[in-house]
N, C-alpha and C positions, 0 to 999 in steps of 0.2 A: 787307557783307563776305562772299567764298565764302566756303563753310563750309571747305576746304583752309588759308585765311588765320585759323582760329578756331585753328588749332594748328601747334605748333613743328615744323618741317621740318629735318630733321639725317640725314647716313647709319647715325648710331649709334643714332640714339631708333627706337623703333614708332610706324611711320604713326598720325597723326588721337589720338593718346595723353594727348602732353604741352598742356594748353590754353595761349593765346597770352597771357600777361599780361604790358605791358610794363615792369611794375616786375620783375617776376622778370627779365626779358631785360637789363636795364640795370646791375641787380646783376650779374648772370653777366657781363655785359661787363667793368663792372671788374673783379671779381675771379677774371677769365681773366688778369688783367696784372701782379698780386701778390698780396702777403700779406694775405688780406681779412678784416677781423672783417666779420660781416653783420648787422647788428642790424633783425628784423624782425616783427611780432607775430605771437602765437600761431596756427595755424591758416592763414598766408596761405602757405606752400609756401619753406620754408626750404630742405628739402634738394631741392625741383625746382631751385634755382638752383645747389648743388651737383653735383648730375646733368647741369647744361647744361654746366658747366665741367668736370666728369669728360670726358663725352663730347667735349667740343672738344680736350682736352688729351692723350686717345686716337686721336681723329682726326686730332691735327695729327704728334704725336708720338710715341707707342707707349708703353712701359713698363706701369707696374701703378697701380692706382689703392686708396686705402686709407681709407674710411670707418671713423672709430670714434665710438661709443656708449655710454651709460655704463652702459644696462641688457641683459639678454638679450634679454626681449621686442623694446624697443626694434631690437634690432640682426636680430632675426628680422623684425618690420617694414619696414625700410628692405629687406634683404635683399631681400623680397618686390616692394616699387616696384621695386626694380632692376632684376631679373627681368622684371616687366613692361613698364619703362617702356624697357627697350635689349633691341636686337637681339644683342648680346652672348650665344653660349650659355650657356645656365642654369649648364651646371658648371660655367663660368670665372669664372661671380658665389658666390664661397662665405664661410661663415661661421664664424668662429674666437671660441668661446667657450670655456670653461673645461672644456665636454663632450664636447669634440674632443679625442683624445691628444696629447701634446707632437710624437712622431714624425710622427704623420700630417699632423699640421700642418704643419711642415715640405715634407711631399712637394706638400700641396695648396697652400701658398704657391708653390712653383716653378710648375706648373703654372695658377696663377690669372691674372685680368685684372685681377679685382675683389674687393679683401677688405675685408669689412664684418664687423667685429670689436668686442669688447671694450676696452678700454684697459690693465685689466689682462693680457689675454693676450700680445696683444700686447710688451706689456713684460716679462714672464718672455721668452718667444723674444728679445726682444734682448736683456740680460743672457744666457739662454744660448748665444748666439751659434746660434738654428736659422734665425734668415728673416735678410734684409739687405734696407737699405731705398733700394739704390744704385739701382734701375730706379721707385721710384714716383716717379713725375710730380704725381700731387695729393694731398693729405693732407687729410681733411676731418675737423675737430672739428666734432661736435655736441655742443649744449647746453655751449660750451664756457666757458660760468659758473663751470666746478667747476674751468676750470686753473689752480690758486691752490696756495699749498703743496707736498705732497708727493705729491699729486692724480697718476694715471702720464701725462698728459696733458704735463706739463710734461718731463717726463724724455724720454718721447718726441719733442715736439716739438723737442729741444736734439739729439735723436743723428739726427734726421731733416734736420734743416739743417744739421750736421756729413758724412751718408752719403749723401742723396741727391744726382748727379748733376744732377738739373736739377730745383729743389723746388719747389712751389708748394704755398702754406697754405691753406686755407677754415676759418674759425671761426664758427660761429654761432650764435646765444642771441637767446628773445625779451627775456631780462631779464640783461647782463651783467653790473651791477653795481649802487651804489646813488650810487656816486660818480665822477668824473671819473677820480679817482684808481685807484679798483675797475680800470675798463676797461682804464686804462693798464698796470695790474700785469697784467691778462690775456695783454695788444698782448704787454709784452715776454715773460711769459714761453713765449707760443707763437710768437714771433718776427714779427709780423703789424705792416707798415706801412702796412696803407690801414683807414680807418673808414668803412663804408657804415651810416646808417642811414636806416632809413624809418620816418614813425610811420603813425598811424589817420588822422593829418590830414593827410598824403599824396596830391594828389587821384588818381594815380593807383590805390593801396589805398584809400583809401576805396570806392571803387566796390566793393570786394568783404568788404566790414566791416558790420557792423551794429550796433547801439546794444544794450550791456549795463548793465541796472539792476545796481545794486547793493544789497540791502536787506539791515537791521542789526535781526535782533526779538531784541528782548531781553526775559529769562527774570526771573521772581521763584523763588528757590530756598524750598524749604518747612523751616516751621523747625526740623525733623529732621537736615535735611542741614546747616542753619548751625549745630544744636548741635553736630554732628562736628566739625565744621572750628573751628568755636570751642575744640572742647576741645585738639584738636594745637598749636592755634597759642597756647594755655597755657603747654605744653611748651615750645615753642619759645622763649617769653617767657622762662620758669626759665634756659633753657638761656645766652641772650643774655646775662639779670642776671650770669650766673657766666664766664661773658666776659668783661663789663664789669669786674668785679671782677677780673680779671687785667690788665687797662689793654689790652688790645688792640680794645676798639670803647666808642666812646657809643650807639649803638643798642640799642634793646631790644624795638623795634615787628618783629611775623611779617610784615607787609609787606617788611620787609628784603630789597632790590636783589640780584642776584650778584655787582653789581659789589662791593658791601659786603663779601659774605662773604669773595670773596676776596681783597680788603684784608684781610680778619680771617686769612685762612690765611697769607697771606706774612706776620702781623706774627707768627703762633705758630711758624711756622718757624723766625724770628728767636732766639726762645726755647729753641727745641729745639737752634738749633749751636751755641748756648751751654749745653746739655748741661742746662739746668732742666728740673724735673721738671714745673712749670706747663705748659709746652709741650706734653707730651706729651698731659695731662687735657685740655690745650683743643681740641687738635687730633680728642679722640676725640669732646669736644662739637658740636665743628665738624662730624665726620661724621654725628651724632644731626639735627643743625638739617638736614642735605640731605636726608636720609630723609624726614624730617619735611614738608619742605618740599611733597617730589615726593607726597606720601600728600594735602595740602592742596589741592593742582592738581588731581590727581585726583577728592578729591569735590565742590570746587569745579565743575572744567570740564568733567567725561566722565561718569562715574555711579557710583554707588555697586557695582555688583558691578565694577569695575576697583579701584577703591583696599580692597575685599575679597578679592580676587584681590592685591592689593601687599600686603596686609598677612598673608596667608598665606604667602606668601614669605618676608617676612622673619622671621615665625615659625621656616620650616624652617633658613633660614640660622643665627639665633642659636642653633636646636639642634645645627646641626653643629659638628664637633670644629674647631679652629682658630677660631670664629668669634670674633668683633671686641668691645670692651666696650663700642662701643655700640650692636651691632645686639643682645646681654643686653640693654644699660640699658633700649634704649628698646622693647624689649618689656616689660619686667618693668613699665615706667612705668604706675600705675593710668590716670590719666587717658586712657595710647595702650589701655589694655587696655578701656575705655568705649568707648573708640571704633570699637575691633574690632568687642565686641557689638554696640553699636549697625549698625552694617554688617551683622552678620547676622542681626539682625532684620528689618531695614529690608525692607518688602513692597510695597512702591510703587513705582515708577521715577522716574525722575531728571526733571525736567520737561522735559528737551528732547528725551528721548527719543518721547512726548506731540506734543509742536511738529513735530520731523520726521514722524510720519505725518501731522499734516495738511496740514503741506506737500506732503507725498508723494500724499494726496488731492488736494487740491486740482489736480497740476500732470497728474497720472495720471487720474482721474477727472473732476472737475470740467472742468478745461481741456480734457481729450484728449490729453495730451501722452503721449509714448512713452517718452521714456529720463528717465531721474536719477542723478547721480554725488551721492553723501555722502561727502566726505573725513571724514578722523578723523586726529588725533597717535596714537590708540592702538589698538593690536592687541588688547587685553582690549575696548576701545569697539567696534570694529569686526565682533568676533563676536558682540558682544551683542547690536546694532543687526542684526546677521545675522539672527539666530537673533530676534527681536521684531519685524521688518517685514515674515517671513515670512508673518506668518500671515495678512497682508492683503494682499501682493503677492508677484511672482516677485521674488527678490532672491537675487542671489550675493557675496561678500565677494571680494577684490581684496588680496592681500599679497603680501612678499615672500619668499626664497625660504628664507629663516634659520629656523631653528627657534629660538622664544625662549620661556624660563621656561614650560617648559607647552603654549607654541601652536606648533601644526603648520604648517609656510613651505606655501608652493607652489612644486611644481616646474616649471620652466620649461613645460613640455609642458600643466599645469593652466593655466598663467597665460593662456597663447597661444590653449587650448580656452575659456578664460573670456571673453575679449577678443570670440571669433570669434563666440561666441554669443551678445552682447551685442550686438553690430555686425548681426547676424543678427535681432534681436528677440526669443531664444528667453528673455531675461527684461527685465525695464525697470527695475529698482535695481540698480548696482553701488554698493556699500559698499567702500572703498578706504583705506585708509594711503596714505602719499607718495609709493609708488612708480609710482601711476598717473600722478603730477601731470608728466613732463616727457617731451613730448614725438611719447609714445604715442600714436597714432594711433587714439584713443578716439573714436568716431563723435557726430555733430551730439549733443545732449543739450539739453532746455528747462529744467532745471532742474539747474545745481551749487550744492549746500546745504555751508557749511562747519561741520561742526560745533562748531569753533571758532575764533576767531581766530586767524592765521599771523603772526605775529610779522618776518616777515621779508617784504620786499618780491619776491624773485624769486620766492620760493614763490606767492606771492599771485596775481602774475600770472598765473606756469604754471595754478595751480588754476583762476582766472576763463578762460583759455584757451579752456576745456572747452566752452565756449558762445560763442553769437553767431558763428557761423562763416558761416552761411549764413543765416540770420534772428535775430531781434531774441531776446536770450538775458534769463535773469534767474541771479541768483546773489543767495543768501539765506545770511548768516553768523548762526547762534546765538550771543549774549551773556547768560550771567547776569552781573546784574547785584550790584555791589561784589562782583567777584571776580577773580580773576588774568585774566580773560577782558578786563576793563575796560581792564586795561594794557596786551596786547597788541592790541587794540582802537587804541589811538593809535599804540601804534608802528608799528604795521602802517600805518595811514593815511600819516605822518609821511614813512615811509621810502620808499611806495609813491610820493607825490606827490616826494618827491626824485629817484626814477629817473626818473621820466617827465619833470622839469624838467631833467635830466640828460641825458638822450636829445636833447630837444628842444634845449638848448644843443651836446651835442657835433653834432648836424647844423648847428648855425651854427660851429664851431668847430673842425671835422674836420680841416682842412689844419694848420689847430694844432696839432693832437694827434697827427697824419702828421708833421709839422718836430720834434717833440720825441722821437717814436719809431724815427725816420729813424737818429740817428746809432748809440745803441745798438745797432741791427738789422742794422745793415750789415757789424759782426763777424760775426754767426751764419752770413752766406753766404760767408765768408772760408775757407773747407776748405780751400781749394789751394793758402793759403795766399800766394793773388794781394791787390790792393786790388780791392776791387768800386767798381764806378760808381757815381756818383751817382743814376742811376734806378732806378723802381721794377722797370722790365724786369728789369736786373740781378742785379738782388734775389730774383728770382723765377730766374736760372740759365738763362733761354730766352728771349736778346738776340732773335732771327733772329723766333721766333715771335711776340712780342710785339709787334714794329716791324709785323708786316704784321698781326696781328690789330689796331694803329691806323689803321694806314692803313684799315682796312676799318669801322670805325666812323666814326659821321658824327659826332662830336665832340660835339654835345646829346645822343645815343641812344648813350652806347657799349655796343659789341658787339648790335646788333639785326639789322645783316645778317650776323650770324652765322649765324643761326638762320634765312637766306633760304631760296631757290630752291636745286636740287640743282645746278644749274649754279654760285652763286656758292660751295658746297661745294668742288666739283672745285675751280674756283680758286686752292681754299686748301690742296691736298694735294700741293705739291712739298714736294718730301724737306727739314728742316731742320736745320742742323750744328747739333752739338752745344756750338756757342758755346767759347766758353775754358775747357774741362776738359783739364786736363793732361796729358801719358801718365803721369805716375805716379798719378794717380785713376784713370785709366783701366786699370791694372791690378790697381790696388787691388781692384777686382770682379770678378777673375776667377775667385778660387778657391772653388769651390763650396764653399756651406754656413759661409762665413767673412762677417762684416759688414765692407764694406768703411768703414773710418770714417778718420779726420781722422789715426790713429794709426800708426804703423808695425806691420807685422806680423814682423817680422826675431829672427832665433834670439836675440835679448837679451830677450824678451818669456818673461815666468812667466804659469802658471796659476794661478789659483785655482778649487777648485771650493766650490759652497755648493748647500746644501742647498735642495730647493723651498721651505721654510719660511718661509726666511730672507728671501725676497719681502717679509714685513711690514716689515720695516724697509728702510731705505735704504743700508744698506751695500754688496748688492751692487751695486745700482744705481751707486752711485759708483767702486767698481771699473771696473764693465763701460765706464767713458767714460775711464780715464785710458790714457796711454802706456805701452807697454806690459805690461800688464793684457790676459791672456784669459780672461774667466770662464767657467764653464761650470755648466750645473746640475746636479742629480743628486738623487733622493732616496736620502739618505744614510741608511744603518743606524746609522751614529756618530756623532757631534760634528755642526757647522753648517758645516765649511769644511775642509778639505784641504789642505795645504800645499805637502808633499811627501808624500814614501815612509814618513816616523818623524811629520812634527808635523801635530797635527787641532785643531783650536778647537772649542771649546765656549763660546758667548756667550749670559751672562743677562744681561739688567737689572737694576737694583738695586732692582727690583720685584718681578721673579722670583724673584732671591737669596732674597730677603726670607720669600717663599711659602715657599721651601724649610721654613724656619725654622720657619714658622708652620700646616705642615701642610698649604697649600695647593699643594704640588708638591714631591707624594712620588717624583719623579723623577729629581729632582736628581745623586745619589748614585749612585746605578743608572746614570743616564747619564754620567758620568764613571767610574763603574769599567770601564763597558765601554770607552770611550774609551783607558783603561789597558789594558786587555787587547789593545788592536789597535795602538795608535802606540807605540812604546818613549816619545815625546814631547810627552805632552796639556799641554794648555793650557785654562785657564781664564781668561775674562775678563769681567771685572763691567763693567758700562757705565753709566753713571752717577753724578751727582755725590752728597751728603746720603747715604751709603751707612750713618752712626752714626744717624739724624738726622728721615730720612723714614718711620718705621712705629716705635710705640711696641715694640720689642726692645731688650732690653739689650745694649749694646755686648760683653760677653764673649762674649753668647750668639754674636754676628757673627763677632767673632774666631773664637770654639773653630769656627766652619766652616769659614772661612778655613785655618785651622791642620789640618783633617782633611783640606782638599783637598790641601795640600803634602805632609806627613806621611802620612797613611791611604792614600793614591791617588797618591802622586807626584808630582802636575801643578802646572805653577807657573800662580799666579794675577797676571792681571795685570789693574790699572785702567785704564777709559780716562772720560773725560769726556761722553762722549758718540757717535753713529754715525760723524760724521768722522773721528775720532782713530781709531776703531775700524778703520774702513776704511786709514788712513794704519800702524797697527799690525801688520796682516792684508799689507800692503803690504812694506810692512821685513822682515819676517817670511821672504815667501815668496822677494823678491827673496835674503834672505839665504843660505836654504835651497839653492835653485836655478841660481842665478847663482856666488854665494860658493863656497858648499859642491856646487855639480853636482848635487846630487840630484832624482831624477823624481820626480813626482805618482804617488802609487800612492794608489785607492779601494779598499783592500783590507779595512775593518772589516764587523766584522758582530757581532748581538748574540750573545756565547755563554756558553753556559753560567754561572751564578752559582755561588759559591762556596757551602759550607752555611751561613756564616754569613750571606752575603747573602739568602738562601732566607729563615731565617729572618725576617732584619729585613722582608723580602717580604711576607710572609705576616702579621706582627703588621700593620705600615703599613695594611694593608688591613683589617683588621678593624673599624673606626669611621672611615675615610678620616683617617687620623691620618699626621703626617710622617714620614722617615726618625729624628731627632733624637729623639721620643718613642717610637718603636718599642725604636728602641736603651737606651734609657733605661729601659725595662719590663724588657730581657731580661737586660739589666746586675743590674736588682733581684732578679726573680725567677728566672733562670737558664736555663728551657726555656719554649719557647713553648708546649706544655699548663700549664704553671703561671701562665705569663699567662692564660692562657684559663678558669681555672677560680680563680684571684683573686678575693675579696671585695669589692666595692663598695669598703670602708674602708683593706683593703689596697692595690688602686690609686691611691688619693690618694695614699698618704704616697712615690709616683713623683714626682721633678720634672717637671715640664712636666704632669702630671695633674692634669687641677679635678673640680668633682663630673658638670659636663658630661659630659665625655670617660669617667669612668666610670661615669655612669649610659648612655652609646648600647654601650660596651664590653658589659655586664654584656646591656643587651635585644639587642643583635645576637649574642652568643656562646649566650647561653640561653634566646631566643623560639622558639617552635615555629615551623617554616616552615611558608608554604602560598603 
């Protein structure tokens, strides 16, 4: 072969770049034709076959092309192939994550070729209506495993085949699912008609695959560490017996399933909307057993200073004000209190920690070997193993970017520095959490060590991934033995051999799975509100380009003379119509800065605006796709939503409500009065159902809030069942205001000024992180906030809502010497 025929030839790619593999090329041929799930393993150039359909879909047709990813590194990665691997200039390939401003965004999206983004970003810009997705031509999910639920992947993909003019999907994942059915909720919900899969036994990937041991050492735990976990799972026993005794479980073994437990929570639910008072005690038991649980796993599967590190935690929580009776009980429990100390005594390490350096010898030393990745479930595990296999090798830790209970995230800029100098050699252990496992362009490695079993078969594979790319890999899982390690251990196995028999049948069973996904699919490309054809062409919005990218495959190899000679290039560059898009789609995209979508834009259309926040839930989401609906964002100084000129919303959960109550969100009140101060017309809405029912409060206490929003603040409170209703409420609402009543959208609130008496109530709130409802209650008693402040230990009890808790952190935070 010349060496010119060793790589892909296209006007768009860099000379001698992209190498020639003809499964990459045969994948990009279909999935130049339609909606492609790709299913292909770790390591063999998933997004090269993305890149080749980008580039064809550029070259044939113009518009914009839009990569998303599910991490930052990840999307800084690809970024950089792209970069490399297209003549495209550098600026035109840009990156939209979360560190980019809203504004800018917008400008660099006009002006872009290529956006390789986030998923989440992306979906705030549509919800706020700053990009439009009317000129991209391909849309590439990566790792698109995750587009399940409420994932923004799905939301995307649904306003994507709704706005784009001429759409075409890429989805790709080495591990979609675990089931037939898994893939198929994928297919529909990112709208994808064709199934490509390739496995290892491939003979064309084969050639570029190597053979991955798998080895399982398992651990004897010393019997320090089993008297800990003996003595919790005591507790747990007591706790089950007094369960049992309530008739909601026969179980009484610490073994006990999730699935068990939460059998045991819906039966105490049962109890509690029947207003028994057993409900409420079991349900705080129910909380005790999960604590418990997670404290068991811990020194079972990771090591003694992590479930020392959990049980410090839950120390400081049961000290704080608000907290729960059973993060008291189950501290105060002697048995959990044995087990603390024993944790901090405990001068030995964990036996696997032992196992990992000599594996770590053995693959670095003995062998020769250069790189090692150590997964871990935990971030307390992960700095430990940090901070312990330093002192025999270069080792850096590998996380995510959150800051949790104590531990310091990595900012994107650490993670990317960490990556490069891994890849670089300048150390040879990355210690990594989960976030390393998908995707990331983690360099060859001889040894991936798990340090514990993965429970879940996608995971597993992304982990094993990490190796065998270019030579024969090993991958080494830690098990101790009779421990939650055991369990995961099989299912892991169980579920793993299901995907892979899964894979292997849907490659016998594709066309099957293509006729079943066919008919639902073929709504999603219906925008214009025409019937679409029966082909896949069709489907894909780019009749003209499709027909002649067939013709130019030779029907065993599709799409391989794509990627010819520059001469069969040119061939393929007359101009293509734009197929049957209609003039009113066609002008649906004309006004800048507007998402041209499925919907009318016409003076009967209300706004809503909502708040950046409000992104967590899905209510805007579901606004931003109906008929007439134009949301827009805003970070809001007031309430979560905007109406008009007079009415603002304000929407908690029946979770949040709940905090209110219970001192965990001293905000509450505060942010509703302001909301009074700005709309002559607030609104309150609680969202969710069990509102008496789900948190041991007394139903008055629920009420007397209720009754101060109306009364005390003005604002009518209204229910809804859930985000839908919410959205459908928020809907009614504005249409009413706007349309009925004429009135404009005014964002006029902003926080001001508090009254003296909310000062004060201010000022107590804060003094032990105590609620609005107990602040008020102090000053009700005692009259001036220096009289609270200088109260008796004995005197703040006889407050309601005060236990000795809340006046013992009162008394050492108003009277401890600062330093």
């Amino acid at each position: 072969m010349a060496e010119s025929d060793a790589y892909v030839d296209h006007p768009l790619l860099t000379p001698e770049f992209i190498e020639r593999r003809l499964y990459q090329i045969q994948l990009a041929g279909t999935a130049r034709n339609g909606h492609t799930l790709v299913c292909l393993p770790t390591g063999l150039g998933k997004t090269t076959v993305s890149l080749l359909v980008t580039a064809e879909r550029l070259h044939e047709i113009g518009g914009k092309s839009l990569f998303l990813a599910p991490t930052k590194p990840l999307v800084e990665q690809q970024a950089e192939f792209y970069r490399d691997a297209l003549t495209i200039p550098d600026d035109e390939i840009v990156v939209f994550t979360g560190e980019v401003r809203p504004d800018d965004r917008a400008a660099l999206w006009d002006d872009a070729t290529i956006i390789i983004a986030t998923p989440q970003v992306v979906e705030n810009d549509l919800v706020g209506n700053r990009i439009s997705l009317a000129d991209v031509t391909h849309l590439t999910f990566d790792e698109c495993h995750r587009g399940t639920g409420d994932y923004a992947y799905v939301y995307i993909a649904g306003r994507y085949h709704a706005d784009a003019q001429q759409p075409l999907v890429t989805a790709m994942s080495a591990s979609p699912g675990g089931t037939k059915e898994d893939i198929q909720i994928i297919c529909e919900n990112l709208g994808l008609d064709t199934v490509e899969v390739m496995t290892e036994d491939d003979a064309d990937v084969d050639e570029y695959t190597y053979e991955t041991d798998i080895e399982w050492k398992r651990i004897d735990l010393p019997q320090e560490i089993l008297d800990m976990r003996d003595g919790i799972n005591e507790v747990i026993e007591d706790r089950l017996e007094k369960l049992r005794e309530l008739g909601v479980t026969k179980a009484t073994s610490p073994d006990i399933s999730q699935k068990q437990l939460n059998k045991i929570g819906a039966e105490l639910r049962k109890l509690m909307d029947n207003d028994q008072s057993e409900g409420y005690k079991g349900m705080s038991m129910h909380a005790e057993i999960m604590k418990l649980r997670r404290a068991v796993t811990l020194v079972e599967t990771q090591s003694v200073e992590s479930v020392r590190r959990y049980f410090e935690r839950q120390k400081n929580a049961a000290r704080s004000s608000g907290a729960s009776k059973a993060s008291q009980r189950l501290i105060a429990e002697p048995k959990v209190q044995e087990a603390m100390r024993a944790a901090e005594a405990y001068d030995d390490l964990h036996p696997k920690f032992s196992q990992t350096r000599i594996l770590l010898a053995e693959t670095l030393g003995i062998n020769d070997g250069d790189r090692v990745i150590v997964f871990t479930e935990s971030r307390d595990t992960a700095e430990a193993l940090t901070d312990f296999l330093s002192q025999n090798f270069h080792v850096r830790r590998f996380v995510g970017q959150g800051d949790k209970e104590g531990s310091d995230g990595m900012t994107q800029t650490e993670q990317k520095e960490t990556l490069d100098a891994f890849r670089a050699g300048e150390f040879e252990v990355l210690v990594s959490t989960s976030v390393a496992e998908e995707g990331l362009d983690v360099p060859e490695v001889d040894l991936v060590l798990f340090y514990e079993p993965v429970p879940t078969a996608i995971r597993s594979i992304q982990r094993k991934g990490r190796t065998g790319r270019q030579d024969k890999g090993r991958v080494v899982v830690l098990l101790a033995n009779d421990t939650r390690d055991e369990a995961y251990f099989w299912i892991s196995r169980r579920r793993e051999k299901e995907m892979e028999s899964e894979l292997r049948k849907l490659k016998g069973v594709a066309e099957e799975v293509e006729e079943e996904l066919e008919a639902p699919q073929s709504a999603l490309d219906q925008f214009d509100g025409e019937a679409a054809e029966s082909t896949k062409a069709t489907n894909g919005g780019v009749e003209q380009a499709t027909a002649e990218a067939t013709q130019s495959t030779g029907g065993d190899q599709p799409g391989l003379t794509d990627y010819g000679t520059a001469e069969d290039d040119e061939e393929a560059t007359e101009p293509v119509d734009s197929g049957d898009v209609s003039d009113d789609d066609t002008e649906s995209t004309e006004d800048e800065g507007i998402v041209a979508t499925a919907k009318s834009d016409d003076e009967d259309s209300v706004e809503i605006v909502a708040d950046q926040r409000e992104l967590d839930s899905t209510v805007a989401r579901d606004l931003s796709t109906r008929d007439g609906i134009h949301t827009r964002l805003e970070t809001l100084a007031v309430g979560d939503y905007v109406l008009s000129d007079r009415v603002a919303v304000e929407r908690k959960s029946v979770s949040d409500f709940l905090d209110t109550l219970t001192g965990g969100d001293r905000s509450m009140f505060e942010q509703v009065g302001d909301l009074t101060r700005n709309y002559s017309r607030p609104i309150v809405i609680i969202e969710g159902t069990d509102l008496y029912g789900s948190r041991n409060v007394h139903p008055n206490a629920i009420r007397g809030a209720v009754a101060s929003l109306a009364v005390d603040f003005n604002a009518s409170v209204l229910r809804t069942e859930d985000e839908s209703e919410t959205a459908d409420l928020l809907e009614t609402l504005a249409k009413r205001e706007q349309q009925t009543r004429e009135r404009a959208v005014s964002v006029h609130g902003e926080k001001q000024a508090k009254t003296r008496a909310e000062q004060q109530e201010y000022v107590v709130s804060s003094i032990a992180d105590i609620g609005p409802v107990t602040a008020r209650a102090l000053l009700d008693y005692f009259g001036t906030v220096e009289a609270v402040m200088t109260a008796r230990k004995e005197d703040l009890r006889d407050v309601t809502g005060v236990g000795e808790v809340t006046a013992d952190t009162i008394r050492e935070i108003v009277g401890s010497d600062y330093s």
